[in-house]
N, C-alpha and C positions, 0 to 999 in steps of 0.2 A: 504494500500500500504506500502510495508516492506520502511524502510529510506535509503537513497542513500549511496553508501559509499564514503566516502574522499577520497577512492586509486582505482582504476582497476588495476591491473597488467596483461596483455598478454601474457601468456606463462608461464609455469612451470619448465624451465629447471633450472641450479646453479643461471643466476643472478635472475628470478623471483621468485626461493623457499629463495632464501636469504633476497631481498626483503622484502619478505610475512615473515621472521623469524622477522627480524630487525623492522618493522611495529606492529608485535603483539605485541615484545618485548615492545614497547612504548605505544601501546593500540591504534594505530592509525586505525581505521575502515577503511578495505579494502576489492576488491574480486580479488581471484585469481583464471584466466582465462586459460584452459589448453584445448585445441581440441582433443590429442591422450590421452598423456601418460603422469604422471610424468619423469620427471630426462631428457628431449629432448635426445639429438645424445651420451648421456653418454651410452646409452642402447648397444650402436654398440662400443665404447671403450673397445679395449684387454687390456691394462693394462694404469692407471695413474701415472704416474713415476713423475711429477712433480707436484702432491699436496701435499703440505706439509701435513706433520703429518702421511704419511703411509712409511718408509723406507724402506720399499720390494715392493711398488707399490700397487696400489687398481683396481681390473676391474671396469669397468664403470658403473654395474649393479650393482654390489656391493655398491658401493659410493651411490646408487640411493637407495638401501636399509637403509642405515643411514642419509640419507635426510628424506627418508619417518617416521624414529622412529622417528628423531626431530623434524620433523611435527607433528605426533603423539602427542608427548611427549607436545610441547608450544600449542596444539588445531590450528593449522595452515593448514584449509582444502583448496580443489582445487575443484574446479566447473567443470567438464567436460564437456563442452559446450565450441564450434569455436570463437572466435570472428567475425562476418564478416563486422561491418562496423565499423569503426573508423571517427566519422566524428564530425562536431561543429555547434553548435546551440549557436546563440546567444552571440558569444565568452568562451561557454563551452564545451566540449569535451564529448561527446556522446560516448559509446562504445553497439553496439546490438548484441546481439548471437540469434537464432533461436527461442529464447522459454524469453527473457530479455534484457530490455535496462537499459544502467545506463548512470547516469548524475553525475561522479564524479568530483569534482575539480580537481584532477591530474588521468593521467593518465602514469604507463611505458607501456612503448612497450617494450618486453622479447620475441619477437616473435621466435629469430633464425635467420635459415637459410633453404633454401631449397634444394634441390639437381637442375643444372642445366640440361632442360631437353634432352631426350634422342638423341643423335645428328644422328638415323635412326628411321624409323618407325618398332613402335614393335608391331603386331599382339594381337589382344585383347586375345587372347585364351593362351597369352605365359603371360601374366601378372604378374603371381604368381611365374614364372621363372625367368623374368628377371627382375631385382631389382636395388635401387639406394642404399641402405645400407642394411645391412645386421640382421636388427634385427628379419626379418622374417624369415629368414633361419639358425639360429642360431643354432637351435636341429639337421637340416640335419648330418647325419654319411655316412661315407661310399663313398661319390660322389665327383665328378670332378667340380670345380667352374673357373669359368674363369671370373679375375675381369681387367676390361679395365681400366685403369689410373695407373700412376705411382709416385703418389706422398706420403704424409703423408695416408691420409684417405684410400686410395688402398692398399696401403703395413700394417695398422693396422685392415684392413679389412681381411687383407690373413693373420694372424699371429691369430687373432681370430676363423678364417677358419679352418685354418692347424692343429688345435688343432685333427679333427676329419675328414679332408678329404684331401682330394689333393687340389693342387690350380694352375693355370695358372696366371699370370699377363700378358697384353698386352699392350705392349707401343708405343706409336704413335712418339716416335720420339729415341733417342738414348742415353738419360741421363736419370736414377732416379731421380726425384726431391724431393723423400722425405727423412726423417732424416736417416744417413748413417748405425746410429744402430737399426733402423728397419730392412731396407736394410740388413743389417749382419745376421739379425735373418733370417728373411726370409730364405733366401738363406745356414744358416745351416739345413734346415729340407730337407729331402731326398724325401718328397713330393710337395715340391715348384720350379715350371720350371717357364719359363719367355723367353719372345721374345720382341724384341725390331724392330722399324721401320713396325709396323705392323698395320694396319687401317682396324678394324668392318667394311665391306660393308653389311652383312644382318644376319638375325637367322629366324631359320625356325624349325622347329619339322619335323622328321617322322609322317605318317600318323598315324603308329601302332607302338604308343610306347612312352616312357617320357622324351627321350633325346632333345636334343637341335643339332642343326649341327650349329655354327659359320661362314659365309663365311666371306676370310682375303682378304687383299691385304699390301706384302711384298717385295720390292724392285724389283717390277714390278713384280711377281708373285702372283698368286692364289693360295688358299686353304683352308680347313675345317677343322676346330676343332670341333670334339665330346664332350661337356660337359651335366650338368645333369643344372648348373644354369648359369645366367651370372648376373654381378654386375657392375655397369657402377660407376664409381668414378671417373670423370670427374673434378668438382668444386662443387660451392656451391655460392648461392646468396641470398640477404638480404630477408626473408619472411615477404612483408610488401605489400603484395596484398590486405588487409583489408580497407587501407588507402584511405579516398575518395578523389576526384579531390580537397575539399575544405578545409579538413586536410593537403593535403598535398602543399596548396597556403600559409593556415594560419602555418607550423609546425616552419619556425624561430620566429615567435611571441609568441606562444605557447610557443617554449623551454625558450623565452625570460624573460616570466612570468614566468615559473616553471611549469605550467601545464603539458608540457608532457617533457618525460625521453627517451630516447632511449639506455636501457644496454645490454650488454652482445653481442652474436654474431654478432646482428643484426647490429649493426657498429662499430666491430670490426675488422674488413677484415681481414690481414695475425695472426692479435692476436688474434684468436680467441682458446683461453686456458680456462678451466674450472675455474683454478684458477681468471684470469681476471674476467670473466661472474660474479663470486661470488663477487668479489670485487667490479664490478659494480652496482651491486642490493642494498649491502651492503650503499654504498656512494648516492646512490638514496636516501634510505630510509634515511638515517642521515640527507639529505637536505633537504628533505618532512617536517621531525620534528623540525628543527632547521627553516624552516620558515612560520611555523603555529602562531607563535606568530606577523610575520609580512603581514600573511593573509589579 
């Protein structure tokens, strides 16, 4: 039986690869825990304008690319395997994925966030059309996207869009809520329209064909929008469904001890910035090693 490791970390995105850097860096034996993808929701970032160290900006995919050399680089691998229980034995912290359990003494949780779900029912057959972020439809050229929300994530959703297709925004009430120079960008490209006071009542497909029809409701009226995708950017909520009923009675004692970490999106609600997430992985790991001598 291989030997347990002192750290689980949950999640791969900035605070779990920083983590998992700061950890090696020390030699502290860990596993890092990752269900999709490395680099989490940085995949669907159009440009990072506020990490330091890029002064023209970095895309999110890109950043994800120099995560993964300095993974490379310090032997800092990711297990591609869900976590699905987080739970406690005995006053230790259990984390199981489908194929392994482990019994580390600390555990982070790096989980994220999730997209909030779809606020209509969407036919199983439109699955692959209609989407909560955008990293599946990335390569689409040429097509009409119509993303519902109006905030940060909606308006950097269509500015990554707009790169290679049209875009509709659809807003449920009569203000932008997201940063006013996205806002600006958006609204100079000559393929970005936008309606306000407008509420998704259904999506439906032609029988013979691969479009989408949108039905609206706008200031007491009716209507259809013609698109090829739809992107719902709505919100986003802590991804901490792993958590059993008895982690999450014991989680203030747990954090009490140091045994478990909660970094990065997963409770960071309106700050939820790449640079934070890093900085939190970062400050995990230094307290992990600075209180192994009082283990």
């Amino acid at each position: 039986m291989a030997p347990q490791p002192e750290v689980v970390i949950i999640g791969a995105g900035p605070a779990g690869v920083a983590a998992a850097i700061q950890l090696r860096r020390y030699r502290v034996p860990f596993v890092l825990l990752e269900k999709e993808r490395i680099g989490g929701l940085l995949w669907n970032a159009n440009l990072l304008e506020n990490y330091p160290g890029f002064p023209d900006g970095i895309p999110g995919p890109e950043l994800v690319g120099l995560f993964l050399r300095q993974m490379e680089r310090l032997g800092v691998d990711a297990i591609l395997e869900e976590a699905t229980i987080l739970d406690v034995d005995a006053g230790t912290p259990t984390v199981t994925t489908r194929l392994h359990s482990y019994s580390p003494r600390i555990v982070l949780v790096a989980s994220g966030t999730r997209a909030l779900p779809f606020p209509l029912e969407i036919p199983a057959t439109l699955k692959d059309r209609v989407v909560s972020s955008v990293i599946a439809i990335l390569a689409v050229r040429q097509k009409h996207i119509v993303i519902v929300g109006a905030g940060d994530a909606a308006l950097d959703y269509g500015l990554n869009l707009l790169r290679h297709n049209a875009v509709t925004i659809l807003n449920r009430g009569t203000e932008v809520q997201g940063l006013p120079l996205l806002w600006e960008r958006a609204q100079s490209s000559p393929r970005f329209s936008y309606r306000d006071e407008t509420v998704v009542t259904g999506i439906t497909a032609p029988p013979h064909g691969a479009g989408l029809s949108i039905q609206c409701e706008s200031r007491g009226t009716t209507s259809s929008i013609s698109a090829d995708f739809v992107v719902f950017a709505l919100g986003r909520e802590p991804e901490v469904s792993f958590l059993s009923s008895r982690s999450r009675e014991m989680e203030a004692a747990l954090m009490e001890r140091g045994q478990l970490f909660f970094i990065g999106d997963v409770r960071n609600g309106l700050m939820r910035q790449t640079a934070i997430a890093a900085g939190d992985g970062l400050r995990a790991a230094m307290q992990i090693y600075s209180s192994r001598g009082r283990a």
